[in-house]
LOKENU-293241 format. One line per 10 residues: number of its first residue (from 0); their letters; for each residue x, y, z of N, C-alpha, C. Coordinates in nm, 2 decimals. Layout:
BEGIN
NUM = a = X,Y,Z,X,Y,Z,X,Y,Z; ... .
END
This chain:
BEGIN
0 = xxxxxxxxxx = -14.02,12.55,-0.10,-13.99,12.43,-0.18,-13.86,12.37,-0.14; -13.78,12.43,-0.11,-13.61,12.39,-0.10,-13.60,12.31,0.10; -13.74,12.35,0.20,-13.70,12.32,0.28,-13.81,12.16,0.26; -13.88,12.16,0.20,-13.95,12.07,0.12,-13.91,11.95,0.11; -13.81,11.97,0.00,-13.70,11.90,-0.06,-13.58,11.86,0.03; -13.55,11.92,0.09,-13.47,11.91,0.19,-13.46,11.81,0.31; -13.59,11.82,0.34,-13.69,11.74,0.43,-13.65,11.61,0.32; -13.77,11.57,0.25,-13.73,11.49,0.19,-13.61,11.38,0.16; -13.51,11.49,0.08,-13.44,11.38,0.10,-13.35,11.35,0.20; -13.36,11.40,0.34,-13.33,11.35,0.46,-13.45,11.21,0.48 .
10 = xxxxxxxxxx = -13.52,11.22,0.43,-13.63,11.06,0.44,-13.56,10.95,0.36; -13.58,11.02,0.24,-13.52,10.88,0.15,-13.35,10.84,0.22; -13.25,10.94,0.27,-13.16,10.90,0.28,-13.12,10.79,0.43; -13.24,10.78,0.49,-13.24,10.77,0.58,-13.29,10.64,0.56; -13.39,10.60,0.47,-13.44,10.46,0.44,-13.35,10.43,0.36; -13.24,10.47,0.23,-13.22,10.42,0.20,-13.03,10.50,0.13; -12.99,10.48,0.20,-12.87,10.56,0.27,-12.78,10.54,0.15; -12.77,10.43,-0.02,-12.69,10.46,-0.14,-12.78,10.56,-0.23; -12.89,10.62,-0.17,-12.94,10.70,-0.28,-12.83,10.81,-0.30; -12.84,10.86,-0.39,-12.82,10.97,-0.47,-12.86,11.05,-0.57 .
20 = xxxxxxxxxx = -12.76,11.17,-0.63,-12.88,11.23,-0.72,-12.72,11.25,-0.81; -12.80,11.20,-0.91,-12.68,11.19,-1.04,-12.71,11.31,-1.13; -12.62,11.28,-1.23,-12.55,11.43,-1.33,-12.68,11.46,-1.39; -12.76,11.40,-1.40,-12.92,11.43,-1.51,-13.02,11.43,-1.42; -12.99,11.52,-1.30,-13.08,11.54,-1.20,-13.19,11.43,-1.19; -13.14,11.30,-1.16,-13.24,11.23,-1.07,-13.17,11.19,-0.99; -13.31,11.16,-0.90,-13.29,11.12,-0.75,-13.28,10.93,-0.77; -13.18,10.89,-0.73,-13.14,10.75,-0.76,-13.22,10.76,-0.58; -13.34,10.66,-0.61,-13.38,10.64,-0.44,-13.29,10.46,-0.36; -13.29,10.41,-0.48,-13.26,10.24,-0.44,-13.21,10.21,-0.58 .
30 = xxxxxxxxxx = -13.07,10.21,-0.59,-12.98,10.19,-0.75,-12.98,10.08,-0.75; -13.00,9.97,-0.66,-13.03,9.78,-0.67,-13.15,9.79,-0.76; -13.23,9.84,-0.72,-13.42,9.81,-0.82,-13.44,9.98,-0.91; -13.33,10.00,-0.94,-13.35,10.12,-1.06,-13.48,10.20,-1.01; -13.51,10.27,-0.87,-13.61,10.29,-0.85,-13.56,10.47,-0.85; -13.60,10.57,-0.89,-13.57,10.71,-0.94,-13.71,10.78,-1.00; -13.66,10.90,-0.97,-13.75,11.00,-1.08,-13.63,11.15,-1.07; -13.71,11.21,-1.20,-13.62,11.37,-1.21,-13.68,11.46,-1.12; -13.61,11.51,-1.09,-13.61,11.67,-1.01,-13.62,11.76,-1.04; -13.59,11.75,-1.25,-13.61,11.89,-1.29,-13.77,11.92,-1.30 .
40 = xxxxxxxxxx = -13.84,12.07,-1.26,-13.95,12.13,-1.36,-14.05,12.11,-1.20; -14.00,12.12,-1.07,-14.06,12.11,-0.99,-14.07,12.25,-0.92; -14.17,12.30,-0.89,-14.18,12.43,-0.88,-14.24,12.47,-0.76; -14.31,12.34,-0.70,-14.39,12.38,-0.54,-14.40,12.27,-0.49; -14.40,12.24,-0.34,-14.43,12.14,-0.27,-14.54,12.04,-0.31; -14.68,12.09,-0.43,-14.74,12.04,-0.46,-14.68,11.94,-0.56; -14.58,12.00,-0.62,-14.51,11.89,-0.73,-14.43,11.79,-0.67; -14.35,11.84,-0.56,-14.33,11.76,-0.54,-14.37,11.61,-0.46; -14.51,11.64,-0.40,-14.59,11.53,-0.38,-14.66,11.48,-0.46; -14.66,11.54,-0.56,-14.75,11.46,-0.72,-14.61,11.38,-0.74 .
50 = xxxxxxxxxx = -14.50,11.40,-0.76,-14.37,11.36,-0.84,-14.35,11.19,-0.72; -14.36,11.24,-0.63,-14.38,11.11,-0.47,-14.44,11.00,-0.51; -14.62,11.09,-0.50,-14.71,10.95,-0.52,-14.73,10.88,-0.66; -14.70,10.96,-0.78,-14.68,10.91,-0.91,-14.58,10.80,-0.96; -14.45,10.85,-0.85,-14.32,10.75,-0.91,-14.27,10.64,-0.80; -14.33,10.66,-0.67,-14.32,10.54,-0.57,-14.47,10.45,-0.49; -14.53,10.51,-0.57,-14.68,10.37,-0.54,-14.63,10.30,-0.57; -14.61,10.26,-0.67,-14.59,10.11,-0.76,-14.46,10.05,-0.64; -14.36,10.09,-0.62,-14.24,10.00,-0.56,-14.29,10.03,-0.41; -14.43,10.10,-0.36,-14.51,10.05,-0.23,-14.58,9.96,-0.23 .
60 = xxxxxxxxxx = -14.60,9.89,-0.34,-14.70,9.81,-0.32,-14.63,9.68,-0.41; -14.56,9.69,-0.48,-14.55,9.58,-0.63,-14.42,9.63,-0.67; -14.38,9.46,-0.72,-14.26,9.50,-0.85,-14.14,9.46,-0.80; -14.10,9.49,-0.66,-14.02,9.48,-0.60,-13.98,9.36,-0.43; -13.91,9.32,-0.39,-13.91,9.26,-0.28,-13.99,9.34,-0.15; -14.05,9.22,-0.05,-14.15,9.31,0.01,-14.05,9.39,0.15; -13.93,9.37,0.17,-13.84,9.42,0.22,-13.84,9.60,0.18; -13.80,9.60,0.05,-13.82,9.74,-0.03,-13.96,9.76,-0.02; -14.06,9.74,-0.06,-14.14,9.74,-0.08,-14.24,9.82,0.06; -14.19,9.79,0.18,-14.19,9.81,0.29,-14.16,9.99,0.33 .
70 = xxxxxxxxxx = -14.00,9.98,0.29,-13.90,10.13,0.26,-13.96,10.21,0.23; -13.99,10.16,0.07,-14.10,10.28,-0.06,-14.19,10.39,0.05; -14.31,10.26,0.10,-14.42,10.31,0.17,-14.42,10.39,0.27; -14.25,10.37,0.37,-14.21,10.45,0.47,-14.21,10.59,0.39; -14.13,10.58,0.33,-14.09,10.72,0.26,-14.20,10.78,0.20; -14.32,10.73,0.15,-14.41,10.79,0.12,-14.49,10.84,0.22; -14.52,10.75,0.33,-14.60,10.77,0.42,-14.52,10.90,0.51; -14.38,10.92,0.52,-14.35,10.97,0.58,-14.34,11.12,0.58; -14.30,11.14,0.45,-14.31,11.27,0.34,-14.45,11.33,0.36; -14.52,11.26,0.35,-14.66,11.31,0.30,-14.74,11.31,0.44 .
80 = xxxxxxxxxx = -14.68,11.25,0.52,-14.76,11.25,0.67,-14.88,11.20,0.67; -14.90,11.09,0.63,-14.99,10.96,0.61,-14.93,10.86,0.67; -15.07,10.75,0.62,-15.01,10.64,0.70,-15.15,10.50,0.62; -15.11,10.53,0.49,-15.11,10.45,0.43,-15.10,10.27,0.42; -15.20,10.18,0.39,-15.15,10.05,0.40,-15.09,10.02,0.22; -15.06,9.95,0.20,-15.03,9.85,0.11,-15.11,9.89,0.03; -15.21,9.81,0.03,-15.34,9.77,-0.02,-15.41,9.90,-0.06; -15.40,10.01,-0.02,-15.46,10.15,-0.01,-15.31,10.22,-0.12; -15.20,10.18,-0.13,-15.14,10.22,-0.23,-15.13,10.15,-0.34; -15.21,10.05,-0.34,-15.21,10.00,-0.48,-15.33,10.05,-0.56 .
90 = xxxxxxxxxx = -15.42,10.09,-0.49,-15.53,10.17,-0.53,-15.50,10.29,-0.62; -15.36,10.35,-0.46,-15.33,10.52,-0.55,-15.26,10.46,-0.65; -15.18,10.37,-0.67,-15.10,10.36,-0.80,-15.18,10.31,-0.91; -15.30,10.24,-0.88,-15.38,10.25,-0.97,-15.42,10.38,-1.04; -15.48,10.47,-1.02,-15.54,10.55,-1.06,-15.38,10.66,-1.07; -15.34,10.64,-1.00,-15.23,10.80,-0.99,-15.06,10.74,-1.06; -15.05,10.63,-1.04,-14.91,10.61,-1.04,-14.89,10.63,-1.22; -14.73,10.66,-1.23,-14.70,10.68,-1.38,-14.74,10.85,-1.40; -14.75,10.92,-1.31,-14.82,11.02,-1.34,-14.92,11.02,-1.47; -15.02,10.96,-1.43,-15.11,10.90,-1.55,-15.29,11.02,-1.56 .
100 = xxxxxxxxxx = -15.26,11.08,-1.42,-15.35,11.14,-1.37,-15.31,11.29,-1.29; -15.29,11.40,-1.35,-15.20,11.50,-1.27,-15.33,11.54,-1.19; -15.42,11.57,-1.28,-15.56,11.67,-1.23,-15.61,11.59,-1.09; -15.62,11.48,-1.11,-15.69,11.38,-0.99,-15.56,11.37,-0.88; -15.46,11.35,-0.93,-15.38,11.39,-0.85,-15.37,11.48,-0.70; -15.33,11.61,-0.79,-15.39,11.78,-0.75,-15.53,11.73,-0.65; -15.64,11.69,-0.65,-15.73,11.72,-0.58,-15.76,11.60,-0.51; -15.64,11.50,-0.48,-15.62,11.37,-0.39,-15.55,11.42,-0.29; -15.42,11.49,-0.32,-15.35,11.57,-0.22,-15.42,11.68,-0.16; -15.50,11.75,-0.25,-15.59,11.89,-0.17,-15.68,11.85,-0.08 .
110 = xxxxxxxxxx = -15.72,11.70,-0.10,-15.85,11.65,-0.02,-15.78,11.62,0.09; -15.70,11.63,0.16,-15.59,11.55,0.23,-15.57,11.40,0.23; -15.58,11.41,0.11,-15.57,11.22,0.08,-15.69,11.15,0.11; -15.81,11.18,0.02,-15.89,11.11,0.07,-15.93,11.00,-0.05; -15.91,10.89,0.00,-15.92,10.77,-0.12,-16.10,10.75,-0.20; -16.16,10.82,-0.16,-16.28,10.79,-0.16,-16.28,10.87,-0.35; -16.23,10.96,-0.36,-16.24,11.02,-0.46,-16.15,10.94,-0.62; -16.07,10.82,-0.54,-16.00,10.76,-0.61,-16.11,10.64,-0.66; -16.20,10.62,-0.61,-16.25,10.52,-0.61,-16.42,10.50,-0.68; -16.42,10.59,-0.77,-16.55,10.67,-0.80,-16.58,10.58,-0.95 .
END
C-alpha cells in the first residue's frame, strides 16, 4: 500500500506540483478548483483505486476547465494504467463517482476496467 501511495503521489505531484496533504489528512490535488479527497481508512491498493475513480471522474470529465480537466484524466489514467477517454469517464463517474457505488466499484477494477459492466 505505502509503495502504492507513494507512486501516486509522485503522479499527482507531477501534474500538479501545489498539491499537498494538509493537517486533516487530505490530499489537496489542485487548491485553485478545491479538487481533494481523505487519506484516512485506506487499507489496500484496492482503496486506493476506488478513493481515485470515485473522487476524480467528475473533475476528468466536468466541472472544471478543460485545461484541468485534461490533468485529472492524466492522473487517473496514469495511476491506474488505463487510458481512458473523456467520454468513457463520464460514464465511470456516472455510475461510480461520489463513491455512490463501492460494490460495482470493487468489480470494475477487478474486471480490469471493463466498462461494459457499467453499462448494464
Amino acid at each position: 500500500m505505502i509503495n502504492e501511495m507513494n507512486r501516486f503521489l509522485e503522479i499527482v505531484k507531477e501534474v500538479s506540483p501545489k498539491s499537498f496533504i494538509n493537517e486533516k489528512n487530505e490530499l489537496i490535488i489542485v487548491p485553485k478548483n478545491n479538487i481533494y479527497f481523505r487519506l484516512d481508512d485506506m487499507q489496500s491498493d484496492l482503496d486506493l483505486k476506488c478513493r481515485v475513480i470515485a473522487w476524480l471522474s467528475r473533475p476528468s470529465c466536468k466541472g472544471i476547465s478543460p485545461y484541468w480537466q485534461k490533468r485529472m484524466l492524466a492522473i487517473v489514467n496514469t495511476h491506474l494504467r488505463t487510458n481512458f477517454t473523456k467520454d468513457q469517464m463520464s460514464i465511470i463517474y456516472t455510475y461510480l463517482g461520489n463513491d455512490c457505488n463501492r460494490k460495482l466499484c470493487i468489480n470494475f477494477i477487478e474486471s480490469g476496467y471493463d466498462l461494459s459492466l457499467l453499462k448494464r
